[in-house]
GUDO-182984 format. One line per 8 residues: their letters; for each residue x, y, z of C-alpha. Coordinates in nm, 4 decimals. Layout:
BEGIN
a> X,Y,Z  ...
! end
This chain:
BEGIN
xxxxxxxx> 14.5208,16.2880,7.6030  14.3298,16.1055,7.2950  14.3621,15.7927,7.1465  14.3583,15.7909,6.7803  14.3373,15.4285,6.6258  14.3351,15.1123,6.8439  14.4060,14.7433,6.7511  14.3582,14.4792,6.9577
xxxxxxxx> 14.3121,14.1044,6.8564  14.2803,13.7379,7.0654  14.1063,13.9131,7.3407  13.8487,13.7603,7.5020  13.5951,13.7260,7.2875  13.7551,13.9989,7.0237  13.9296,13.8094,6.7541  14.0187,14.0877,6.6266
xxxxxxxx> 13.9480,14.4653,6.6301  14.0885,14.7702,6.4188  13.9431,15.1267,6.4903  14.1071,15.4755,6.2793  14.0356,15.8035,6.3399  13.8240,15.7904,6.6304  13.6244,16.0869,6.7747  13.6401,16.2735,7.0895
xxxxxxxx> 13.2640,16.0663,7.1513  13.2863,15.7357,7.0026  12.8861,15.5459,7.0929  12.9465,15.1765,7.1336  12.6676,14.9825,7.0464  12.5791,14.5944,6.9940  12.3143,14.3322,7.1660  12.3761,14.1600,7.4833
xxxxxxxx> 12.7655,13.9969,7.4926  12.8534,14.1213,7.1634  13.1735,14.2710,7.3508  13.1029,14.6144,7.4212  13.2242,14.5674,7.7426  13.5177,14.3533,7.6278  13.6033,14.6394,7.3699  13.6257,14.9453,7.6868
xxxxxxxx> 13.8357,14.6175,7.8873  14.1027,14.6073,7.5959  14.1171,14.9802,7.5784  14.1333,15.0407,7.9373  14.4450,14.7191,7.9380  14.6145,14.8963,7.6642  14.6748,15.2602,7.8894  14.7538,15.0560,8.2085
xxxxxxxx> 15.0118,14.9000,8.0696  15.1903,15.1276,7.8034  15.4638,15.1079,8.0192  15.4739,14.7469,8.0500  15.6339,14.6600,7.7391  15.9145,14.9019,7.7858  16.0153,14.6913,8.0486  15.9507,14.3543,7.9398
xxxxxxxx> 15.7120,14.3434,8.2604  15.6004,13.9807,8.3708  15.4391,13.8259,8.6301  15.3162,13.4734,8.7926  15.0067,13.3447,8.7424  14.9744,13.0673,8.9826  14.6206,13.0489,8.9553  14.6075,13.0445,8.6162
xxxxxxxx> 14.3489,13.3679,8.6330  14.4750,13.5467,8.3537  14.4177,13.2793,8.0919  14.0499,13.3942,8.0967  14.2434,13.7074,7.9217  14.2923,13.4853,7.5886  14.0226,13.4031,7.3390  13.8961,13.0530,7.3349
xxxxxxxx> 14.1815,13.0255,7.6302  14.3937,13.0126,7.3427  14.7478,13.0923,7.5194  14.9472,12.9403,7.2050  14.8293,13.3197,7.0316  14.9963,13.6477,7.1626  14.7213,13.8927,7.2748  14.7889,14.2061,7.0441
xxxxxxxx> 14.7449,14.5526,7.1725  14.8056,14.8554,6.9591  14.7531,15.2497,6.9597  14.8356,15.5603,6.8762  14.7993,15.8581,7.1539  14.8371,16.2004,7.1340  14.9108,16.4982,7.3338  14.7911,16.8404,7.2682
xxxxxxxx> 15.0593,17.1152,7.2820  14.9094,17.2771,7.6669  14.9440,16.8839,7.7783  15.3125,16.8422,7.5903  15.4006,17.1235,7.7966  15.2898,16.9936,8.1336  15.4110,16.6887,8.0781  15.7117,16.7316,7.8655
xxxxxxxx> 15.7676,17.1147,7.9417  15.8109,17.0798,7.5537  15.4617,17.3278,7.3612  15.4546,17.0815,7.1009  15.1832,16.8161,6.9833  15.2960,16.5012,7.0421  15.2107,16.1272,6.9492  15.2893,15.8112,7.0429
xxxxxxxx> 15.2204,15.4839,6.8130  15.3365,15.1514,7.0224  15.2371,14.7795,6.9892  15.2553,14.5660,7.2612  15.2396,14.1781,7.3152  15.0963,13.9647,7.6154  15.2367,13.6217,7.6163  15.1508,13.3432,7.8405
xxxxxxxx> 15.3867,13.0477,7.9376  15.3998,12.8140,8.1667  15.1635,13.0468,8.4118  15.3644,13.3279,8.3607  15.2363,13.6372,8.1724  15.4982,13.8464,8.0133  15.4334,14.1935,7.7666  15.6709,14.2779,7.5142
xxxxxxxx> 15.6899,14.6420,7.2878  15.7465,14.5037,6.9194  15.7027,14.8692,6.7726  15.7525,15.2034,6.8686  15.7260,15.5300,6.6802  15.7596,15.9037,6.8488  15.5604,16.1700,6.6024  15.5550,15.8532,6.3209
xxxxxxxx> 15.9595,15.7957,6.3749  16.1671,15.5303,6.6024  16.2564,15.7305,6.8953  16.6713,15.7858,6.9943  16.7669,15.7761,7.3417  16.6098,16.1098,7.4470  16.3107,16.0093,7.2539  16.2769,15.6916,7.4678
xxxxxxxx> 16.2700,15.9026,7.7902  16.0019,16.1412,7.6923  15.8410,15.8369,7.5856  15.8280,15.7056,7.9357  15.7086,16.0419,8.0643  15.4013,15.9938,7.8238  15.3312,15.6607,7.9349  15.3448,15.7435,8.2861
xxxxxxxx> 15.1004,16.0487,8.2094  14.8688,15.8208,8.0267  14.8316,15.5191,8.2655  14.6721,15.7468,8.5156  14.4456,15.9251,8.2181  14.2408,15.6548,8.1536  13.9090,15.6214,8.3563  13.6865,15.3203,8.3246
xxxxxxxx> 13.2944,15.4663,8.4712  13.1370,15.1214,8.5297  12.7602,15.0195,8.5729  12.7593,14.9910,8.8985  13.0499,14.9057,9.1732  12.9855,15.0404,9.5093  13.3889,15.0782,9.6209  13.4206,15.2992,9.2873
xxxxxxxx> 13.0976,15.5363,9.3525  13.2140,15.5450,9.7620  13.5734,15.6190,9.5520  13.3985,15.9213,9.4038  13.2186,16.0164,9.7090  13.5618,16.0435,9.8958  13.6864,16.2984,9.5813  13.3869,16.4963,9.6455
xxxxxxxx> 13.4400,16.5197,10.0352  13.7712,16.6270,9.9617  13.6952,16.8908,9.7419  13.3685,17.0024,9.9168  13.6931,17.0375,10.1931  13.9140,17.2757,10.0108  14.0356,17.5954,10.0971  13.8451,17.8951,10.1003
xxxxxxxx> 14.0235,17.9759,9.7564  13.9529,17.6642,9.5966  13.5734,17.6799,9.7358  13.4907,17.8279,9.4093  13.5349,17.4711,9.2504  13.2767,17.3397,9.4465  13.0344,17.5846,9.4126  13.0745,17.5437,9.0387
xxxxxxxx> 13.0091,17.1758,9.0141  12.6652,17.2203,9.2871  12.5719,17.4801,9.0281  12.6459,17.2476,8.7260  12.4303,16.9647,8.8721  12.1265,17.2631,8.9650  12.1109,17.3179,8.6019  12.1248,16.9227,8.4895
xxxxxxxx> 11.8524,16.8388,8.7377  11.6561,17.1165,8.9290  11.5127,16.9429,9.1365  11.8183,16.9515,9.3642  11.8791,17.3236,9.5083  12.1989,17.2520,9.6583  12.4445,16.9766,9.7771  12.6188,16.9872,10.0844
xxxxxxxx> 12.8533,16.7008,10.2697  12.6836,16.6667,10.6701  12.8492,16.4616,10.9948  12.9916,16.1426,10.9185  13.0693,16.2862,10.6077  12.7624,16.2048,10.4603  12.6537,16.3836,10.0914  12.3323,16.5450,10.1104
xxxxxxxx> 12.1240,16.6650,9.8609  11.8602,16.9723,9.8784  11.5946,16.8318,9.6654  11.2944,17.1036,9.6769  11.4587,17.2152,10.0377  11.3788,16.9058,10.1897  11.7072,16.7572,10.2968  11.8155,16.4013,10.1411
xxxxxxxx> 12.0850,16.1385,10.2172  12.2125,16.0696,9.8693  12.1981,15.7017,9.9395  11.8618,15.6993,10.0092  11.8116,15.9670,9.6638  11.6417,15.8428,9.3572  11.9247,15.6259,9.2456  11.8387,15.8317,8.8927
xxxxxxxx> 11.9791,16.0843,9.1024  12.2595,15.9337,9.2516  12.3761,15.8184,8.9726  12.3846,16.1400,8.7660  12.5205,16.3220,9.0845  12.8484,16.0877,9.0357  12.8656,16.0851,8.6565  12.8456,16.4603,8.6040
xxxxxxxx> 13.1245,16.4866,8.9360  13.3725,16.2694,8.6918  13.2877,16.4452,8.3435  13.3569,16.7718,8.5264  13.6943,16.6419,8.6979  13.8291,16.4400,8.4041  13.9643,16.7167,8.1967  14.2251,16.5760,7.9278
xxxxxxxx> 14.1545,16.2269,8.0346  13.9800,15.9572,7.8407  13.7072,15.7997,7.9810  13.5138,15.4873,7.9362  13.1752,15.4762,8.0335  12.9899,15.1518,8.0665  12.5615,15.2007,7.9908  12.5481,15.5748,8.1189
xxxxxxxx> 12.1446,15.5157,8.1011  12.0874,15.3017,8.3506  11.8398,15.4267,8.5833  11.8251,15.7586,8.4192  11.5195,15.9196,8.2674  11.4877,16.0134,7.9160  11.5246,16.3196,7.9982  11.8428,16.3111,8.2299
xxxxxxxx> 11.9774,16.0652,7.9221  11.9172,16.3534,7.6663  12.1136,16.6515,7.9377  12.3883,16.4791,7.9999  12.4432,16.3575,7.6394  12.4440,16.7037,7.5790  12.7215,16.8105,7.8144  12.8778,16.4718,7.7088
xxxxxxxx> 12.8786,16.5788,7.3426  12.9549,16.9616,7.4304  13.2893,16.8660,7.6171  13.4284,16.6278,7.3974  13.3965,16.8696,7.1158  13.6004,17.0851,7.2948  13.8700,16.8197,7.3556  13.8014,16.8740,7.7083
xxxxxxxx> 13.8188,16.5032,7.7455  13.7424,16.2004,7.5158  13.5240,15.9329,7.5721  13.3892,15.5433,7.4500  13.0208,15.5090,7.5658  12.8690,15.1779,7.5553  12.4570,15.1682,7.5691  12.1364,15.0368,7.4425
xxxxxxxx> 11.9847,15.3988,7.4824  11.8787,15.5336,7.1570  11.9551,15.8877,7.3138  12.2879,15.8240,7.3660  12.2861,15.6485,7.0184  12.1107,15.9241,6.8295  12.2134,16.0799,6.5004  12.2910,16.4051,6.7122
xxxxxxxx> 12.5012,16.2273,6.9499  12.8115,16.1491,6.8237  12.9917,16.1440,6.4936  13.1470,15.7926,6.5186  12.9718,15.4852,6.5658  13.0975,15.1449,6.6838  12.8866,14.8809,6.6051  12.9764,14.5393,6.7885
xxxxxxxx> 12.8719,14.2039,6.5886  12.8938,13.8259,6.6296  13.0590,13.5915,6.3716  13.0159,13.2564,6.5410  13.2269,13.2439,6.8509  13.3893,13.5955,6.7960  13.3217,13.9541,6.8363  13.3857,14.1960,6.5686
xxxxxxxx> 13.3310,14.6295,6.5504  13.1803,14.7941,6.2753  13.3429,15.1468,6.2951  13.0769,15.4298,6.1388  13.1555,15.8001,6.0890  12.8438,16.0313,6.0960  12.9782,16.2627,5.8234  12.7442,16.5175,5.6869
xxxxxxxx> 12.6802,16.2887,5.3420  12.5851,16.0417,5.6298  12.3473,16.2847,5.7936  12.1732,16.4143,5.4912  12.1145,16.0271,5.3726  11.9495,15.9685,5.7517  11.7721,16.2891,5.7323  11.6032,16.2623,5.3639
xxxxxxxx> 11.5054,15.9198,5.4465  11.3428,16.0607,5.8196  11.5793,15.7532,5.9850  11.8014,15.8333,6.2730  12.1131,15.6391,6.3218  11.9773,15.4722,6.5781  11.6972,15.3202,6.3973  11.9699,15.0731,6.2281
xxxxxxxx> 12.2372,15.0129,6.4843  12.0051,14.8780,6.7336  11.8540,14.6516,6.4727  11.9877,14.3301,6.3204  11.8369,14.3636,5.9997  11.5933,14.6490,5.7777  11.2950,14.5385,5.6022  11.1609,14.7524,5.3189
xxxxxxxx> 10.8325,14.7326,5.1834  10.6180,14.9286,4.9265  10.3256,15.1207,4.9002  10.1012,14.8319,4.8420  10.1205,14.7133,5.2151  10.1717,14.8859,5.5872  10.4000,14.8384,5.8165  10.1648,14.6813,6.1127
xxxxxxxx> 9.9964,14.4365,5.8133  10.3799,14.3177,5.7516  10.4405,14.2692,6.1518  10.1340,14.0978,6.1824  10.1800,13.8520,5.8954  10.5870,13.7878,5.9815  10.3888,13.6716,6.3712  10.1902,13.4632,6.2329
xxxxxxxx> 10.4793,13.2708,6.0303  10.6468,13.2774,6.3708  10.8877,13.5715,6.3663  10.8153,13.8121,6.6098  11.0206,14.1029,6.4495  11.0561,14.3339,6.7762  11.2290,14.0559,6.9444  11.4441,13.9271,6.6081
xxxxxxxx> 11.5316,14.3207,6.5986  11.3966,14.3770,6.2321  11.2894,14.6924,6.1909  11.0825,14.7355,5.8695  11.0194,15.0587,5.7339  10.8655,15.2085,5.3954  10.9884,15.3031,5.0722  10.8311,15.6350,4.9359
xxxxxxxx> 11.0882,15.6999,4.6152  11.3161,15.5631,4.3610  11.5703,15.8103,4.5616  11.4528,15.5917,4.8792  11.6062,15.2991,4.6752  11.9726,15.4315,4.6206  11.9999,15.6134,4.9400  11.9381,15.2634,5.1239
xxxxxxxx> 12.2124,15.0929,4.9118  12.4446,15.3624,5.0163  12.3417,15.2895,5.3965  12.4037,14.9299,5.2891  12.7391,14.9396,5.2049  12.8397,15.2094,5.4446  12.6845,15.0150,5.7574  12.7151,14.6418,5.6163
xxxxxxxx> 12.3651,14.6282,5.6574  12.1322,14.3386,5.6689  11.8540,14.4430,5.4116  11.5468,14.3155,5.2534  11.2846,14.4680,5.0489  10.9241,14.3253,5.0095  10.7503,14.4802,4.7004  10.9158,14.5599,4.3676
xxxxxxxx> 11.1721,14.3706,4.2773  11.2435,14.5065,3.8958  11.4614,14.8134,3.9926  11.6827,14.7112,4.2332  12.0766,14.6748,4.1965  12.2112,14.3444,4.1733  12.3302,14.3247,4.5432  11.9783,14.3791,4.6833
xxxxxxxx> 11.7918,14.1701,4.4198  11.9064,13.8771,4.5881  11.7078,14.0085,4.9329  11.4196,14.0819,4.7856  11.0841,13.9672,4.7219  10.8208,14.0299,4.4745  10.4903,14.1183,4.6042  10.3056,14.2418,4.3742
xxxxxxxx> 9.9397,14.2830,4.5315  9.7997,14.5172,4.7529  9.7692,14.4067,5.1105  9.3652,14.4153,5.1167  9.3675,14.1196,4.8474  9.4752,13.9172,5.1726  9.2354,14.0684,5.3670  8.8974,13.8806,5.4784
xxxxxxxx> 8.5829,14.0856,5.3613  8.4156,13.9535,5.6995  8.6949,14.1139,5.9298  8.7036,14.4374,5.7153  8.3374,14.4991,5.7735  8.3619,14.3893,6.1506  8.6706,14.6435,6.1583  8.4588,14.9276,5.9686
xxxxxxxx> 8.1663,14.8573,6.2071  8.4135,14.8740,6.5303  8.5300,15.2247,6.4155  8.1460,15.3603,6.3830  8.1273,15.2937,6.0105  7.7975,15.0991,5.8876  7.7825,14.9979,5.5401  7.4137,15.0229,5.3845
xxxxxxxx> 7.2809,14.7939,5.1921  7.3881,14.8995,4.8736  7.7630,14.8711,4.9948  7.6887,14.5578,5.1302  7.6132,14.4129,4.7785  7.8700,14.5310,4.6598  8.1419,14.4191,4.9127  8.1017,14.0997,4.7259
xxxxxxxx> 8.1548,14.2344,4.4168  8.4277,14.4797,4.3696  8.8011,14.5358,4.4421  8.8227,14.5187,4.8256  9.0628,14.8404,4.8081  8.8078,15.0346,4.5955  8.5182,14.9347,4.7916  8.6811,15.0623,5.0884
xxxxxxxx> 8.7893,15.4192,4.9735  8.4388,15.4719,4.8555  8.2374,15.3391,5.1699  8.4724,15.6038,5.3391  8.4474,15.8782,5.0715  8.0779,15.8868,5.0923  8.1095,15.9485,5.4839  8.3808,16.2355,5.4311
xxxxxxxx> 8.7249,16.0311,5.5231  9.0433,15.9458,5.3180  9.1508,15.5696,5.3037  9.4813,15.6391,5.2144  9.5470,15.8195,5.5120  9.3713,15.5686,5.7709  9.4879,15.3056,5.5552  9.7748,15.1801,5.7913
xxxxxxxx> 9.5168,15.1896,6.1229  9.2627,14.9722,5.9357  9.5379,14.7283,5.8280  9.6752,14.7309,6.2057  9.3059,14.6292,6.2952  9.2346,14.3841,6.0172  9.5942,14.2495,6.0406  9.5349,14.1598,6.4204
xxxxxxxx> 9.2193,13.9479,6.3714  9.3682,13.5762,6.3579  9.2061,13.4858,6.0541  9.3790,13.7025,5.8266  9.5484,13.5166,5.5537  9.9310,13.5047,5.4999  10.0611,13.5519,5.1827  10.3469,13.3135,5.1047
xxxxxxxx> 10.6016,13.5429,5.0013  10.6344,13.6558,5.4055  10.7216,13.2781,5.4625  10.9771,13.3160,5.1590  11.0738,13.6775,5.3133  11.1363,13.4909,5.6411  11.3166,13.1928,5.4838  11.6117,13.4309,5.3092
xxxxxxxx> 11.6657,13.6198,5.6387  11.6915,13.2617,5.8380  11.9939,13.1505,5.5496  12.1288,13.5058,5.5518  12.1591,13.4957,5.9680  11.9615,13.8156,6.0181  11.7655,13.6422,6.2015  11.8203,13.3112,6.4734
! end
């Protein structure tokens, strides 16, 4: 079972959301209430209730409960929900006894009136026609398929992971024939994490782990553990189902984030099942972890996604520029800046005008090339980036000019003389005399790279250290352009 585009609009907080051509692993990202969870709730609606349309299902709602379904509470709107699924031929044949692929476009609205909710099928298409009579049955047979080929893997709910448990007591259960299963999934879970030798289920039916053949209670485990125990028990149980997983990372090392994204990313290459992954872990957000990208945004009151396929053109941009994917979807805006300043001098300075850029979620990064240049305008367009440059403004296109600004001296004109000899001295370097005198007297970048030079060491490539360390005295000046810099990302909403 896959789903292959998805619409849904005046839900919750989605006004409205369109996704095409989605991939076996499609990474949702987006800050805090963006509606990543809202997006895997209106996917996880849409299979429950395929069959709901069909037959005009409807229901009181005394309570008035489901009006928290509507944007706004809006209940004078329909809720929208559309999709197309489709069945490969081996699944056609189980469920159809028919060996041919099949697909399944529908679009179904949710009133609500007078505290009744009703759903209603507006359009229906079997392999892109209307279906006859015959067509309309097998339909049915696909919808009942689907509503129980959905799985939504949340955060944390203790009746769903004591669910799982129970599935894993069962199986751990089986027949001597169907032992083998068991022993496959303990060995799968030896090779994720190997610390744990061996699982076995004790009295009171109790799952207990063998971590370095000390016996464990696995509710007493790491809860990294427990919770990777469970996950990889419903990746390896879900075959053709479609599964929505809600911040796989949480209490999961690095490490356990970067195995199971690989066994993630292995499976749903293989169509063994397909899955929508929200998270804020830039493992699971990677450039190798995933070839399409949802990117959740705010306009005002409303959610929107940002749908981004990682084609290879995508890649290769990424990759000459030495930026993964993740760099820019967990930021709200890119700053670009030249080779006349560093990166900490530019954090430093955007503080002290009073944007912290780690918590505004600017990332700022530096331009090496011209090429640099037109690569980041195609990332622009591509991602609907939020981009500013600080440097050259002369050789831009026209629809970054307006996001840039000039700066056209080096950072060490800003610099105090005072702090750079108190940041010389604090590194072991002690001007003589002679430099001294001259401190007053020449280019402040030039006086540097020779004090250095004559004791054997290569400004350019401490450069960004020594700006870190002048940049962090509180006396450094500010050049007014940052204040301008920070002025066009306030108007442009990059940042609060």
């Amino acid at each position: 079972m896959k789903l292959i585009n998805f619409y849904v609009s005046n839900f919750k907080g989605l006004r409205e959301v369109k996704l095409d051509a989605l991939n076996g692993l499609n990474v949702v990202v987006g800050y805090n209430g963006y509606g990543k969870t809202n997006l895997l709730s209106a996917i996880y609606m849409f299979f429950k209730n395929l069959e709901s349309g069909l037959e005009r299902k409807s229901f009181d709602d005394n309570n008035q409960e489901y009006i928290l379904l509507w944007k706004d509470y809006d209940i004078s709107k329909p809720i929208i929900m559309s999709g197309k699924i489709a069945l490969s031929r081996a699944e056609a044949e189980k469920v159809l006894d028919r060996a041919e692929e099949v697909n399944v476009e529908v679009t179904n609205r949710i009133f609500y009136s007078r505290n009744v909710v009703s759903w209603e099928t507006v359009e229906l298409n079997l392999n892109g026609k209307p279906p006859s009579g015959e067509g309309l049955e097998r339909i049915r047979k696909i919808f009942s398929h689907a509503e129980g080929q959905i799985e939504y893997i949340p955060i944390f709910d203790q009746n769903y992971f004591d669910q799982v448990l129970r599935r894993m007591a069962e199986l751990n259960r089986s027949p001597i024939n169907l032992r083998k299963y068991w022993y496959d999934f303990v060995n799968l879970t030896g090779k994720v994490i190997p610390e744990i030798k061996g699982l076995e289920f004790w009295e009171f039916k109790k799952l207990v782990l063998n971590v370095y053949n000390t016996p464990i209670y696995i509710d007493v485990a790491a809860s990294g553990f427990q919770k990777v125990i469970l996950m990889l028990f419903i990746l390896w149980l879900s075959a053709g189902k479609v599964l929505l997983i809600e911040e796989p990372e949480v209490n999961m090392h690095p490490l356990l984030q970067v195995k199971v994204l690989k066994l993630i990313r292995k499976w749903s290459s293989e169509d063994f099942f397909q899955v929508f992954l929200s998270t804020h872990s830039p493992f699971f957000a990677s450039s190798d972890g995933g070839r399409k990208f949802i990117v959740m945004r705010r306009r005002g009151a409303s959610s929107e996604a940002l749908p981004i396929d990682l084609d290879d053109e995508m890649r290769l941009t990424l990759s000459l520029l030495s930026v993964d994917i993740s760099d820019l979807v967990f930021s709200r805006s890119v700053v670009l800046i030249g080779d006349n300043v560093e990166i900490p001098v530019v954090k430093a300075w955007m503080m002290r005008v009073g944007v912290d850029p780690d918590e505004a979620g600017i990332r700022i990064l530096k331009l090496r090339t011209e090429l640099d240049l037109q690569l980041w305008q195609r990332i622009k367009e591509k991602l609907n980036l939020k981009l500013f440059v600080l440097g050259s403004c002369d050789k831009l296109q026209d629809g970054l000019k307006d996001s840039c600004v000039s700066l056209g001296k080096e950072a060490e004109s800003f610099y105090d003389r005072n702090i750079v000899l108190s940041v010389l001295k604090e590194m072991g370097i002690n001007p003589d005399e002679r430099e001294l005198r001259e401190l007053g007297r020449d280019e402040l970048t030039r006086w540097i790279s020779n004090v250095m030079k004559r004791r054997g060491f290569d400004y350019v490539s401490l450069r960004e250290q020594i700006g870190k360390l002048v940049a962090s005295k509180s006396s450094v000046e500010v050049p007014r352009e940052i204040e301008v810099l920070a002025n066009k990302m306030k108007a442009s909403e990059a940042i609060a």
